[in-house]
PyMOL CGO cylinders between C-alpha atoms (Angstrom):
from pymol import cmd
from pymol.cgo import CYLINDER

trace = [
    CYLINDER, 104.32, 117.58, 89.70, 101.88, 114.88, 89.38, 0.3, 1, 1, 1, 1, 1, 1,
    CYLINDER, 101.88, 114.88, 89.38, 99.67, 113.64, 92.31, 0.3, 1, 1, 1, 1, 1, 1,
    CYLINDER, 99.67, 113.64, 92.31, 98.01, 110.07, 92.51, 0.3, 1, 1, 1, 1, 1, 1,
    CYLINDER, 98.01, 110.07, 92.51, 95.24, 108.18, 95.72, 0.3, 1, 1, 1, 1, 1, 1,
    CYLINDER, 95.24, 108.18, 95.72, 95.78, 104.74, 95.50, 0.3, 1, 1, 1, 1, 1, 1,
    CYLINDER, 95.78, 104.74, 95.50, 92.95, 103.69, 97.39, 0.3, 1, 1, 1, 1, 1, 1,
    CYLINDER, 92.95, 103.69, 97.39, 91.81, 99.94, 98.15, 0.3, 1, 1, 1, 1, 1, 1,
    CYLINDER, 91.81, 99.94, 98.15, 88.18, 99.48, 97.46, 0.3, 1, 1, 1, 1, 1, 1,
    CYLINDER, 88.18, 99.48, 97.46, 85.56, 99.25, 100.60, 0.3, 1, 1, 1, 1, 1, 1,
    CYLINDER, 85.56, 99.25, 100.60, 84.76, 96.62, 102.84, 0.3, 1, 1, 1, 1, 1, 1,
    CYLINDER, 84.76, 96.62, 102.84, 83.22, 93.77, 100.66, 0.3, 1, 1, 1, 1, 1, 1,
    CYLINDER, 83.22, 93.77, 100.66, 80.95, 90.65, 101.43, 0.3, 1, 1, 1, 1, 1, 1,
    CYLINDER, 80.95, 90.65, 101.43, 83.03, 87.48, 102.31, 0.3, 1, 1, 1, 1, 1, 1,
    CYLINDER, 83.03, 87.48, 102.31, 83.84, 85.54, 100.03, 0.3, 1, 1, 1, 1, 1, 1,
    CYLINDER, 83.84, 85.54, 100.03, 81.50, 82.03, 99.22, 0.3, 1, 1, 1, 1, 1, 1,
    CYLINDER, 81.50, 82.03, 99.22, 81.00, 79.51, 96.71, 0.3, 1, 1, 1, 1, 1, 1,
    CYLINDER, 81.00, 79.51, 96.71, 77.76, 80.71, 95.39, 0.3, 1, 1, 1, 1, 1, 1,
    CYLINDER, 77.76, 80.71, 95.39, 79.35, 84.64, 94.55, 0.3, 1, 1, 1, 1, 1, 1,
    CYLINDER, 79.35, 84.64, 94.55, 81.80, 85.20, 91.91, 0.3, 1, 1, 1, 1, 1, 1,
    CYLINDER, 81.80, 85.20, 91.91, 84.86, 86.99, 93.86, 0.3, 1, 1, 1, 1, 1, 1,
    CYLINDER, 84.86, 86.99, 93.86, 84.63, 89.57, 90.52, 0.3, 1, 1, 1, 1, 1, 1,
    CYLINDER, 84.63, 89.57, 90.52, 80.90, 90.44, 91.44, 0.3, 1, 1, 1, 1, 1, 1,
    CYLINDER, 80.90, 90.44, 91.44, 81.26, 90.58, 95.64, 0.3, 1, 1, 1, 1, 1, 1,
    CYLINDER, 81.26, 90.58, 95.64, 79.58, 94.02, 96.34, 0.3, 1, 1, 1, 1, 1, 1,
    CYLINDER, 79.58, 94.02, 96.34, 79.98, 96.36, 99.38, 0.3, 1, 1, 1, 1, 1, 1,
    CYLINDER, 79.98, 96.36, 99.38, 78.66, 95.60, 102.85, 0.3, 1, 1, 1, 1, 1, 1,
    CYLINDER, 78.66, 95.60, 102.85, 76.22, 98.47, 104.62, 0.3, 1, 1, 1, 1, 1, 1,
    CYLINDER, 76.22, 98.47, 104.62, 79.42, 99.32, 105.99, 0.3, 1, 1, 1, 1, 1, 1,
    CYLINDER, 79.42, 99.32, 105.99, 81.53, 99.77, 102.83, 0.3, 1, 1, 1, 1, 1, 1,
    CYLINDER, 81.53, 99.77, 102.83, 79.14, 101.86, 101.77, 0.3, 1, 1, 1, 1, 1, 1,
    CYLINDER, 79.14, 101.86, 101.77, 79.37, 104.43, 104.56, 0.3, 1, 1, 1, 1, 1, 1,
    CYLINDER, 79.37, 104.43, 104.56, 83.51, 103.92, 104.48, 0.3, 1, 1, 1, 1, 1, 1,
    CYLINDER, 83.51, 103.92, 104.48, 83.53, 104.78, 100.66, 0.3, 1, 1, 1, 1, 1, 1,
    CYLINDER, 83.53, 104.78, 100.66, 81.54, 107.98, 101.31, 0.3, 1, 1, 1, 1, 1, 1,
    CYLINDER, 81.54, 107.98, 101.31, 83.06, 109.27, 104.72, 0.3, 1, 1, 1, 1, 1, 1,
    CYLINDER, 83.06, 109.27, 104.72, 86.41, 108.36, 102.63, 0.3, 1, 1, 1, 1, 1, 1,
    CYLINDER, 86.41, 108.36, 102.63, 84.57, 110.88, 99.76, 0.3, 1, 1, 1, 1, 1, 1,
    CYLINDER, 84.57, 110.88, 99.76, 84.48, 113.28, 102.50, 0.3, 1, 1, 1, 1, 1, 1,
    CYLINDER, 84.48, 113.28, 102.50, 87.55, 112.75, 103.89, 0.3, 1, 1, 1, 1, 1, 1,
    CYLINDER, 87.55, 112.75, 103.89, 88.87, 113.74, 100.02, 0.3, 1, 1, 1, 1, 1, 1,
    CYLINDER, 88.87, 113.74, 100.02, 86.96, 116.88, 99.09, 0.3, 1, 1, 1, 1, 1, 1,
    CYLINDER, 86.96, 116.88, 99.09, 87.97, 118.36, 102.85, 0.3, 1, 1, 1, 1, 1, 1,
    CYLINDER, 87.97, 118.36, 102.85, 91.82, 118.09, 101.27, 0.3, 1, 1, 1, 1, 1, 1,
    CYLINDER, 91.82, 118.09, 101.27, 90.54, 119.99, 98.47, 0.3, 1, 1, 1, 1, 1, 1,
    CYLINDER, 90.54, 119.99, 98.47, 91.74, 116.79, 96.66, 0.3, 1, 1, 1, 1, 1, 1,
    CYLINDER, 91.74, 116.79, 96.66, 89.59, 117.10, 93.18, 0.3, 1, 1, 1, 1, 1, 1,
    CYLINDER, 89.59, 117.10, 93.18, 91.10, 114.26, 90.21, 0.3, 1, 1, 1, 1, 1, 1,
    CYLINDER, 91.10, 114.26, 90.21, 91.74, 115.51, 86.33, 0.3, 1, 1, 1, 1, 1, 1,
    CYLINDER, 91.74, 115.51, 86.33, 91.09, 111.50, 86.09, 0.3, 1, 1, 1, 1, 1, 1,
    CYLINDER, 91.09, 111.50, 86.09, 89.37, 108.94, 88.26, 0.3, 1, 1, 1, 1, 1, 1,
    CYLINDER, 89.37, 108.94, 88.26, 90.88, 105.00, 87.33, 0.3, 1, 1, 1, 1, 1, 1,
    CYLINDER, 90.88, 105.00, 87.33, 89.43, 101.61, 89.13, 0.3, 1, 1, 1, 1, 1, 1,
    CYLINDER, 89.43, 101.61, 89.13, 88.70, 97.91, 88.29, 0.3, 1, 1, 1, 1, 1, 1,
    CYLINDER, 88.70, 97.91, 88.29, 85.66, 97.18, 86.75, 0.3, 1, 1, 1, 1, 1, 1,
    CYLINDER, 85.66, 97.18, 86.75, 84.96, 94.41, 89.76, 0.3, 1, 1, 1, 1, 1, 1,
    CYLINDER, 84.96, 94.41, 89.76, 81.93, 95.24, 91.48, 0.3, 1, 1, 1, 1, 1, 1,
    CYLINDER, 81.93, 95.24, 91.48, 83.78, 96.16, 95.00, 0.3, 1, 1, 1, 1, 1, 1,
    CYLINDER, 83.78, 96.16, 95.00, 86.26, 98.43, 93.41, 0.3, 1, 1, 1, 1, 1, 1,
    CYLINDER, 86.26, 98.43, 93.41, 83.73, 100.34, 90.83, 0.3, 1, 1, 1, 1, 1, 1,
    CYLINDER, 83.73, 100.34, 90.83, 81.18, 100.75, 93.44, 0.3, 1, 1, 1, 1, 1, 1,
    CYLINDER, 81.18, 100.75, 93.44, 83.40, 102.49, 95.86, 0.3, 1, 1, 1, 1, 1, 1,
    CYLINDER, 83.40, 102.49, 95.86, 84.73, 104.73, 93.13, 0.3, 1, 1, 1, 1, 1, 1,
    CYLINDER, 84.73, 104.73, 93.13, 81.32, 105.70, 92.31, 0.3, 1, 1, 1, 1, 1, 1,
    CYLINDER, 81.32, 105.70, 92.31, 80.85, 106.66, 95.74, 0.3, 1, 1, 1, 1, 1, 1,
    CYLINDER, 80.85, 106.66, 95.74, 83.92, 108.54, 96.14, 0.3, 1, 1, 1, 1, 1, 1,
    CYLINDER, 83.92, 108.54, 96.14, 82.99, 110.39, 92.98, 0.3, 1, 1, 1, 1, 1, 1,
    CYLINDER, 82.99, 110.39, 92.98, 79.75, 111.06, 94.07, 0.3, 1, 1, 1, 1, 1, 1,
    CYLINDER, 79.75, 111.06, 94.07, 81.45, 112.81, 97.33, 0.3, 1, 1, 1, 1, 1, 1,
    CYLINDER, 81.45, 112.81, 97.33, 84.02, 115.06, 94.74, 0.3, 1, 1, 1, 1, 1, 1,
    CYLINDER, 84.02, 115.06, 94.74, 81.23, 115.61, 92.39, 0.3, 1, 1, 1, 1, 1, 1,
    CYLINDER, 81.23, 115.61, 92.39, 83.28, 113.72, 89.48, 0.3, 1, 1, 1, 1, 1, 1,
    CYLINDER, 83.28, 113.72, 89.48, 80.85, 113.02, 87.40, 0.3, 1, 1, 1, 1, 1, 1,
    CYLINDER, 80.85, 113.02, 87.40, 80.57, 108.94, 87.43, 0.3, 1, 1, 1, 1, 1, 1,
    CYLINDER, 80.57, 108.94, 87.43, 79.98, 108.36, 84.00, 0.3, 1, 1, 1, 1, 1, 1,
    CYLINDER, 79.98, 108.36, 84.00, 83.89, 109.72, 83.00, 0.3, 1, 1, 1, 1, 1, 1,
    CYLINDER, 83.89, 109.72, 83.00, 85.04, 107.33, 85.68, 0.3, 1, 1, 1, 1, 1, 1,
    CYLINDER, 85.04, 107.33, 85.68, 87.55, 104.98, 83.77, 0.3, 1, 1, 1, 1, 1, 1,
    CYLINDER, 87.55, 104.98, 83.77, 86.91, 101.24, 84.48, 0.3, 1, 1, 1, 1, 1, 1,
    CYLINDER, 86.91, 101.24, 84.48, 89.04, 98.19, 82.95, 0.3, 1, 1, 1, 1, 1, 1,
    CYLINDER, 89.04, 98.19, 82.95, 88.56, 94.34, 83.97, 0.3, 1, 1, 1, 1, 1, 1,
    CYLINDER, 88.56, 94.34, 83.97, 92.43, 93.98, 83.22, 0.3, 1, 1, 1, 1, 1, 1,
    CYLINDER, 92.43, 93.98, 83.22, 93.07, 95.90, 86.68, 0.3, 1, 1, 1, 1, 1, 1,
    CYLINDER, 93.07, 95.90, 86.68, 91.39, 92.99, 88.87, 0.3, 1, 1, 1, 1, 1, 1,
    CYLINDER, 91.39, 92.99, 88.87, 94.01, 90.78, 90.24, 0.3, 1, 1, 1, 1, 1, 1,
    CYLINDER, 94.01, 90.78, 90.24, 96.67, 92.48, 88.37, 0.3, 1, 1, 1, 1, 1, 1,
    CYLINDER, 96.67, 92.48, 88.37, 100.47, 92.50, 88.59, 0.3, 1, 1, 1, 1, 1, 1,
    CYLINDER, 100.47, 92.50, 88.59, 102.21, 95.50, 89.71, 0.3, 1, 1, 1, 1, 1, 1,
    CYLINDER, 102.21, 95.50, 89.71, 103.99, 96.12, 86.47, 0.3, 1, 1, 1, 1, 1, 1,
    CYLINDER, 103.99, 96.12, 86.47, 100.37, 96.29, 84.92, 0.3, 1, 1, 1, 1, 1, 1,
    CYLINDER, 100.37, 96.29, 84.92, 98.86, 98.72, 87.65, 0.3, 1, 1, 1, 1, 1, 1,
    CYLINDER, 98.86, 98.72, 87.65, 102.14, 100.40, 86.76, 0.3, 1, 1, 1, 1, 1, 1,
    CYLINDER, 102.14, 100.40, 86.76, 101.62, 100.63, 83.33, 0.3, 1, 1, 1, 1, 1, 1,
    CYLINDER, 101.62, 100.63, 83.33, 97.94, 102.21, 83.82, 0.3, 1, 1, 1, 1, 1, 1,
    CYLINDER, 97.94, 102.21, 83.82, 99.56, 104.80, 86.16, 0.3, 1, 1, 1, 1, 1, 1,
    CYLINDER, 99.56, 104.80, 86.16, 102.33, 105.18, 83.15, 0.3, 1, 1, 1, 1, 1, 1,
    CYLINDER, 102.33, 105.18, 83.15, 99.33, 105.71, 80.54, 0.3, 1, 1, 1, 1, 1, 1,
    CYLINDER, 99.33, 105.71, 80.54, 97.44, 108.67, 82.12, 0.3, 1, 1, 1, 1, 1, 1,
    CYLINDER, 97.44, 108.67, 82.12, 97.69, 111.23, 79.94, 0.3, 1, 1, 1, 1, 1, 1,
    CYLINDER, 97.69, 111.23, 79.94, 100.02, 114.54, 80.98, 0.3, 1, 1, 1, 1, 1, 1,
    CYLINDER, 100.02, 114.54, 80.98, 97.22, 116.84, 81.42, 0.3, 1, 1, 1, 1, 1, 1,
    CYLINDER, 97.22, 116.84, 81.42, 96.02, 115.10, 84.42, 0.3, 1, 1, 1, 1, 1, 1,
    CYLINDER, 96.02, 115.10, 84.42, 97.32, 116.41, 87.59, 0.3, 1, 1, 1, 1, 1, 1,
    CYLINDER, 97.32, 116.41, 87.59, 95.71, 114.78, 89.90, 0.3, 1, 1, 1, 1, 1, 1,
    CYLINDER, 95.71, 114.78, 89.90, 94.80, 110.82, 89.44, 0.3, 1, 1, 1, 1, 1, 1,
    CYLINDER, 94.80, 110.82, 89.44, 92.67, 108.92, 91.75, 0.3, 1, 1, 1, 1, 1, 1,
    CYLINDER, 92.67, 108.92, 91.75, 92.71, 105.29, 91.71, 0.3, 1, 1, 1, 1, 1, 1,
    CYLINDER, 92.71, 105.29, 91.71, 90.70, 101.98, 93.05, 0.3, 1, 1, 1, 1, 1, 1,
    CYLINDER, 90.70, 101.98, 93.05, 92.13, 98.78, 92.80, 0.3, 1, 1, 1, 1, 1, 1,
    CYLINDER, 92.13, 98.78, 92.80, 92.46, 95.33, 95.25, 0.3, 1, 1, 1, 1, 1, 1,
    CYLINDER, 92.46, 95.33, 95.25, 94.89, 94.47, 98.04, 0.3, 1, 1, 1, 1, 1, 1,
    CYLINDER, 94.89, 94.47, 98.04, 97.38, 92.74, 97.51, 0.3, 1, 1, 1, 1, 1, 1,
    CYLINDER, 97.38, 92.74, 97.51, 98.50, 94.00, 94.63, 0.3, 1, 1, 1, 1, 1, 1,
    CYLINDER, 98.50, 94.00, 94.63, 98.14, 97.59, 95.34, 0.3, 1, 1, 1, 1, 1, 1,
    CYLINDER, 98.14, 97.59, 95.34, 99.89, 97.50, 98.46, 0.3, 1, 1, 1, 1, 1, 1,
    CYLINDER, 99.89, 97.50, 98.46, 103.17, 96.00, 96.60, 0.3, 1, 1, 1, 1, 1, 1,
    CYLINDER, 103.17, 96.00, 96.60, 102.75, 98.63, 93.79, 0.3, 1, 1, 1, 1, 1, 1,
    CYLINDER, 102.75, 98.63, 93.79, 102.78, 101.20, 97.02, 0.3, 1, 1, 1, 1, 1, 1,
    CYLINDER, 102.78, 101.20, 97.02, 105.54, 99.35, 98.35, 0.3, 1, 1, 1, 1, 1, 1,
    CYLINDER, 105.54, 99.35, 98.35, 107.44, 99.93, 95.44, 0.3, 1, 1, 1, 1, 1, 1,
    CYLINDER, 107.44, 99.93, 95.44, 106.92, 103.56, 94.75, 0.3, 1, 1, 1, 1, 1, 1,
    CYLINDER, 106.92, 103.56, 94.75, 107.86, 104.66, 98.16, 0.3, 1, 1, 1, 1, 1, 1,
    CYLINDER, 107.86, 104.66, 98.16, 110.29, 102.22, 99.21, 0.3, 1, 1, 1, 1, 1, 1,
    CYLINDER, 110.29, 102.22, 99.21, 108.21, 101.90, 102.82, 0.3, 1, 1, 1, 1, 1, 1,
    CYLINDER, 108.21, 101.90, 102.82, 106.17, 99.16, 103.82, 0.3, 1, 1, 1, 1, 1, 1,
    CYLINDER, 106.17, 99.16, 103.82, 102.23, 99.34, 103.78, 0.3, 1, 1, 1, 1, 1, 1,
    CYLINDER, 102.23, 99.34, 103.78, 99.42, 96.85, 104.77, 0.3, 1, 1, 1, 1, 1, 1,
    CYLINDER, 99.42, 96.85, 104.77, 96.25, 98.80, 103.04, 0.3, 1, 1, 1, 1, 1, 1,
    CYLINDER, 96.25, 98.80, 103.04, 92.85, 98.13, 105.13, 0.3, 1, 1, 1, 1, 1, 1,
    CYLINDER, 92.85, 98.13, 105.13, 89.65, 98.24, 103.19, 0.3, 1, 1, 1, 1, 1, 1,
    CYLINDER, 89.65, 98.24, 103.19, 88.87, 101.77, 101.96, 0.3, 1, 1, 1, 1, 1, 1,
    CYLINDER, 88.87, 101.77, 101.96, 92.86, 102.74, 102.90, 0.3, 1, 1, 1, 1, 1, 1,
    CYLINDER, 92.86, 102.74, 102.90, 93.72, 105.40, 100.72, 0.3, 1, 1, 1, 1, 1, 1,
    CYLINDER, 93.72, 105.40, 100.72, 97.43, 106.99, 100.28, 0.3, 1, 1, 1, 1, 1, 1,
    CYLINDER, 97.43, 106.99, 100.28, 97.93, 110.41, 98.52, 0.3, 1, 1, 1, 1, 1, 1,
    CYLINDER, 97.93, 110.41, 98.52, 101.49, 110.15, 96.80, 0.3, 1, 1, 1, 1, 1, 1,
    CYLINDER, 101.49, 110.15, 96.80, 103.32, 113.41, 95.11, 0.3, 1, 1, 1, 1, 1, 1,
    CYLINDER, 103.32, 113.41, 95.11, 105.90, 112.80, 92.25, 0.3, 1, 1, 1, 1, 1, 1,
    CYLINDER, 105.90, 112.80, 92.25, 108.74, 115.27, 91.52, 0.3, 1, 1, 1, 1, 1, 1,
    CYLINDER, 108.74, 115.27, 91.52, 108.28, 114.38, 87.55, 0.3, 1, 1, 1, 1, 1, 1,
    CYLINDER, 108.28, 114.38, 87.55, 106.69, 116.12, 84.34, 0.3, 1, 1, 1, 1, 1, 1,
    CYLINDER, 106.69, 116.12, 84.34, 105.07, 113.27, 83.10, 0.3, 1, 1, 1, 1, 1, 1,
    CYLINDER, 105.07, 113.27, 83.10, 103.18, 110.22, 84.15, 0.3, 1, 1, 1, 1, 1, 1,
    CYLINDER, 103.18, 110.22, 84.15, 105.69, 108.03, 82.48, 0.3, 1, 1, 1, 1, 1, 1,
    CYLINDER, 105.69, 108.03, 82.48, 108.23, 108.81, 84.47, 0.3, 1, 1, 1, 1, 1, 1,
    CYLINDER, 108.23, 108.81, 84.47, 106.51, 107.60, 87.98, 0.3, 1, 1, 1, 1, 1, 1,
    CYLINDER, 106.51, 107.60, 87.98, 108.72, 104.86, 89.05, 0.3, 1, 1, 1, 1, 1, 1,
    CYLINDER, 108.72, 104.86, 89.05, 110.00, 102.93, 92.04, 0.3, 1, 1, 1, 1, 1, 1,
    CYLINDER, 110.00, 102.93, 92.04, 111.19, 104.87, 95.06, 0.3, 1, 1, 1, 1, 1, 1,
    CYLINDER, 111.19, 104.87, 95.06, 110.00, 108.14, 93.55, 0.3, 1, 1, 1, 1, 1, 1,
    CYLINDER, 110.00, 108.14, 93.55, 106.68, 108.70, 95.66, 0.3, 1, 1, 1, 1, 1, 1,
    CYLINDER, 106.68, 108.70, 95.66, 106.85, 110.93, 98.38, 0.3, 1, 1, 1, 1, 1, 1,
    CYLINDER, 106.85, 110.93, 98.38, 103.60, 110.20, 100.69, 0.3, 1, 1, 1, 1, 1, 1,
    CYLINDER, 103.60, 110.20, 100.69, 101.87, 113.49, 101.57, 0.3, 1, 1, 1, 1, 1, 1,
    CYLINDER, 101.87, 113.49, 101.57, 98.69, 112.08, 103.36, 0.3, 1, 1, 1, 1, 1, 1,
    CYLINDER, 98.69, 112.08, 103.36, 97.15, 108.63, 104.41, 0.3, 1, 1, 1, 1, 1, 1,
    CYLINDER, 97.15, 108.63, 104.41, 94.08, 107.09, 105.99, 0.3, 1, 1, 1, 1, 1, 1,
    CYLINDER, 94.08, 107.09, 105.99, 95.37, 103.45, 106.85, 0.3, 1, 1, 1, 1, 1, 1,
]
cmd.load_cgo(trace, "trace")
């Protein structure tokens, strides 16, 4: 049994001319969302074997903060550049790469694309908010074998 968050990073500065959309940090308020969102985690007893999340500033800084909450140490959290903007067959293939001694996966990434990838593992529809987070429980043995329609949705904040 493998279980995965797919969370959507905080509440982020609007967008402008003079900011990179890579390097758009949290608002006050994405701040406090990330941590109560923290909270929310460790009061499920939720606690990752591995923590993934795009390296743009939005998405790593609420994953810091969420680890901060679950006391996951920061500096193991796993951050790649190739997960901003990316397709769902790549955020698929990240999933598909965790190694099978993780249990328990969290991961940060960017509307729209993780909505789709959401979309596609539980056949449903979704609209993620900033800082919505989905817990999702797979039936399989390995991480490879997570695919479409196979994610059964055990808890959500939306």
């Amino acid at each position: 049994m493998k279980t995965i968050f797919l969370i959507r990073h905080s509440e982020a500065e609007q967008e402008s001319p003079y900011i990179k959309d890579y390097d758009r940090e949290l608002t006050p308020k994405g701040f406090s969302m990330a941590s109560l969102l923290g909270k929310d985690l460790q009061a499920q007893g939720f606690f990752p074997d591995i923590f993934l999340t795009s390296q743009a500033v939005r998405a790593y800084t609420t994953a810091q903060f969420i680890a901060e909450q679950l006391q996951f140490d920061t500096d193991r959290l796993q951050a790649s550049k190739e997960l901003y903007n990316a397709s769902v067959q790549k955020l698929l293939t990240a999933i598909h790469e965790i190694p099978d001694t993780a249990q328990k996966a969290i991961f940060v990434n960017h509307n729209m694309s993780l909505t789709f990838l959401l979309e596609y593992l539980t056949a449903k529809p979704f609209m993620l908010p900033p800082c919505g987070a989905v817990l999702l429980e797979f039936d399989v043995e390995s991480w490879k074998e997570v695919n479409q329609a196979k994610g059964k949705v055990l808890w959500q904040k939306l």
